[in-house]
C-alpha positions as CSV (number, residue, x, y, z in Angstrom):
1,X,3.3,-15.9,-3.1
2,X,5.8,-15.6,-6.0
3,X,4.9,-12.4,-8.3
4,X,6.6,-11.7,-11.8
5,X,9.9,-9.8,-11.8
6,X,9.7,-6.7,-13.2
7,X,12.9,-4.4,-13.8
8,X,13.0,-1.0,-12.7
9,X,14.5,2.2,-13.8
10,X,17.4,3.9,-11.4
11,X,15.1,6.6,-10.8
12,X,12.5,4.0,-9.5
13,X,14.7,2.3,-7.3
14,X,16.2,5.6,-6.1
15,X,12.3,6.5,-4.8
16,X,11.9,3.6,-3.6
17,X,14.9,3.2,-1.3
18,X,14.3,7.0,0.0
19,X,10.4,5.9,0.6
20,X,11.6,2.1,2.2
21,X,13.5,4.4,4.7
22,X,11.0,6.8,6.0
23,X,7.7,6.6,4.2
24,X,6.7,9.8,5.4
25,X,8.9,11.9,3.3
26,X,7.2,14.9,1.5
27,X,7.6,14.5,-2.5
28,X,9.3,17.8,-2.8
29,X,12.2,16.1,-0.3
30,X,12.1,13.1,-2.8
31,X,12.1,15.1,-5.7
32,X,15.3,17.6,-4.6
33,X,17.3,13.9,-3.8
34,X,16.2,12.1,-7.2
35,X,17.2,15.6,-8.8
36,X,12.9,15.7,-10.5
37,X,10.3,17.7,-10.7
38,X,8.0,16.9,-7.8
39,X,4.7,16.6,-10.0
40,X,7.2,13.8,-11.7
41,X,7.8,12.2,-8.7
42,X,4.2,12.2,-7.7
43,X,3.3,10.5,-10.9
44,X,6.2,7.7,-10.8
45,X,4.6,6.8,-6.9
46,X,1.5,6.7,-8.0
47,X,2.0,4.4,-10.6
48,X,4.6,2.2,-8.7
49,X,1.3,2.0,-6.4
50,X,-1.1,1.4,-9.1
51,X,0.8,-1.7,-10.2
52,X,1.1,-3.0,-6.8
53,X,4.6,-2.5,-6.4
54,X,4.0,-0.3,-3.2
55,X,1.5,-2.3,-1.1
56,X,0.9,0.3,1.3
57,X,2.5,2.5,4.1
58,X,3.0,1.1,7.7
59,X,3.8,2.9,11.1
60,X,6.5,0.9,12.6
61,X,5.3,0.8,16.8
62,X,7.6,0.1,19.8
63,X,5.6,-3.4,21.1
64,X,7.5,-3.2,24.5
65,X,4.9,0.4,24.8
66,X,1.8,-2.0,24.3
67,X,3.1,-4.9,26.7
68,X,4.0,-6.9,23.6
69,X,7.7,-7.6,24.3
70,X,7.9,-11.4,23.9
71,X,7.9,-12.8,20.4
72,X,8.0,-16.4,19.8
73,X,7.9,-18.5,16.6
74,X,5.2,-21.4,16.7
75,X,6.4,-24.2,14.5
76,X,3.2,-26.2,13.6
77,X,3.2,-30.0,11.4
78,X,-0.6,-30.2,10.5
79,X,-2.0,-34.2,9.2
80,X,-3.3,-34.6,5.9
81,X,-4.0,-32.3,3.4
82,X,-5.9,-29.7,5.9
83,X,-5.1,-25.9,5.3
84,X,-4.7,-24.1,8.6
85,X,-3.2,-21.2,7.2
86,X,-6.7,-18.7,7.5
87,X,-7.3,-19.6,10.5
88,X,-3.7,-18.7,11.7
89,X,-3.4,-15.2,10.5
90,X,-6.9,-14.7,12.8
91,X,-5.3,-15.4,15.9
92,X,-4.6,-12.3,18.2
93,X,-1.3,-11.5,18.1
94,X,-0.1,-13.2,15.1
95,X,2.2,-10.9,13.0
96,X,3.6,-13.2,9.9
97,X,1.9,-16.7,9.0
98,X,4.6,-18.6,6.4
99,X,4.3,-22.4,4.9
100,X,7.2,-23.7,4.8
101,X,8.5,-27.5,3.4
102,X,10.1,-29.8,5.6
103,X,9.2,-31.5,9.0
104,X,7.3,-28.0,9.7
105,X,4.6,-27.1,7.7
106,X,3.8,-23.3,8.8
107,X,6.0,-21.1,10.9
108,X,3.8,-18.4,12.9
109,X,5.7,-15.2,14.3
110,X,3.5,-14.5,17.5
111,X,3.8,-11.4,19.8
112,X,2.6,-11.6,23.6
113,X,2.9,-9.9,26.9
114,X,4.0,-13.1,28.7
115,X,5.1,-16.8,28.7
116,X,1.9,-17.4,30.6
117,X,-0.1,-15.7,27.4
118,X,2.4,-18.2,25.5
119,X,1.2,-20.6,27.2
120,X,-2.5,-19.9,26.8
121,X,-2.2,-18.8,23.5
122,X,-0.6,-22.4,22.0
123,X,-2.9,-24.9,24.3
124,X,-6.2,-22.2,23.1
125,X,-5.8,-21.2,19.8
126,X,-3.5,-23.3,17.9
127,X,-3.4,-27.0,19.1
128,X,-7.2,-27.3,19.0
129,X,-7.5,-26.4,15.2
130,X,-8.3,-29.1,12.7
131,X,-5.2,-31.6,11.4
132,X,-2.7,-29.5,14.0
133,X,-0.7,-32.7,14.6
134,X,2.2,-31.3,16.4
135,X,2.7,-27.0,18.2
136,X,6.3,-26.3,19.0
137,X,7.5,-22.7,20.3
138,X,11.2,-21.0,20.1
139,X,11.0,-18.1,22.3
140,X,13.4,-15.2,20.8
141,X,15.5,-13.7,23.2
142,X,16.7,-10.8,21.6
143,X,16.0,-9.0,18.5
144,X,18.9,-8.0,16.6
145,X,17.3,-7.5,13.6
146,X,13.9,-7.0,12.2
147,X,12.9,-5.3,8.6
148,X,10.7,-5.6,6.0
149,X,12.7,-3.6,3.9
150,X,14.0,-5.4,0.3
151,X,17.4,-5.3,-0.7
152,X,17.0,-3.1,-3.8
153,X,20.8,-4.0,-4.8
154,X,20.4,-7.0,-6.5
């Protein structure tokens, strides 16, 4: 989903790269590095919010504590005009749902506990659902990185 650009001051971005890096930071600690007022800072996050700029605030969990170690990518070609993208980001374990162009038409991150869950997981939940012509899997074998942070430098 493509939004309009907006530009930001540096005191904006500044907040926002200290916030992108541990959302958890008291104002007052945001305030003494932007060199504000807290109240000032308050205000300036509170907007940012307000105009959807910050979506929300997310606790980042180790999946390998849960049993969720394996991530795969599901690559998916679906017939016809059918959108399958709802129904995708319902599925258990599904963490990102993109459509893409090309000889793929959605790209699914999936989390499991096991190539047999995988396995259950592609055969149960996606190959059965409506104009799914085509489920393909790339099992990642290690992480090297993994952010949802923007690049703020641009």
């Amino acid at each position: 989903m493509m939004t309009e650009e907006r530009t930001f001051d540096e005191i904006d971005l500044r907040i926002l790269e200290i916030l992108q890096e541990k959302a958890r930071i008291p104002n007052a600690e945001v305030a003494r590095q932007v060199g504000m007022a807290p109240s000032a800072i308050l205000e300036r996050i509170r907007k940012l919010e307000q105009q959807g700029i910050i979506q929300g605030y997310e606790v980042r969990l180790n999946p390998g504590h849960f049993g969720q170690g394996l991530v795969a990518f599901v690559q998916l070609q679906v017939s016809g005009a059918v959108n399958v993208g709802p129904q995708l980001t319902n599925i258990p374990g599904v963490q990102e749902v993109f459509q893409t162009s090309g000889d793929c038409h959605y790209l699914v991150k999936l989390r499991v506990t096991s190539l047999q869950e995988l396995g259950r997981c592609l055969r149960e939940n996606f190959a059965p659902l409506d104009g799914v012509s085509h489920v393909s899997a790339k099992i990642v074998l290690d992480i090297l990185k993994e952010t949802r942070k923007i690049n703020l430098n641009q």
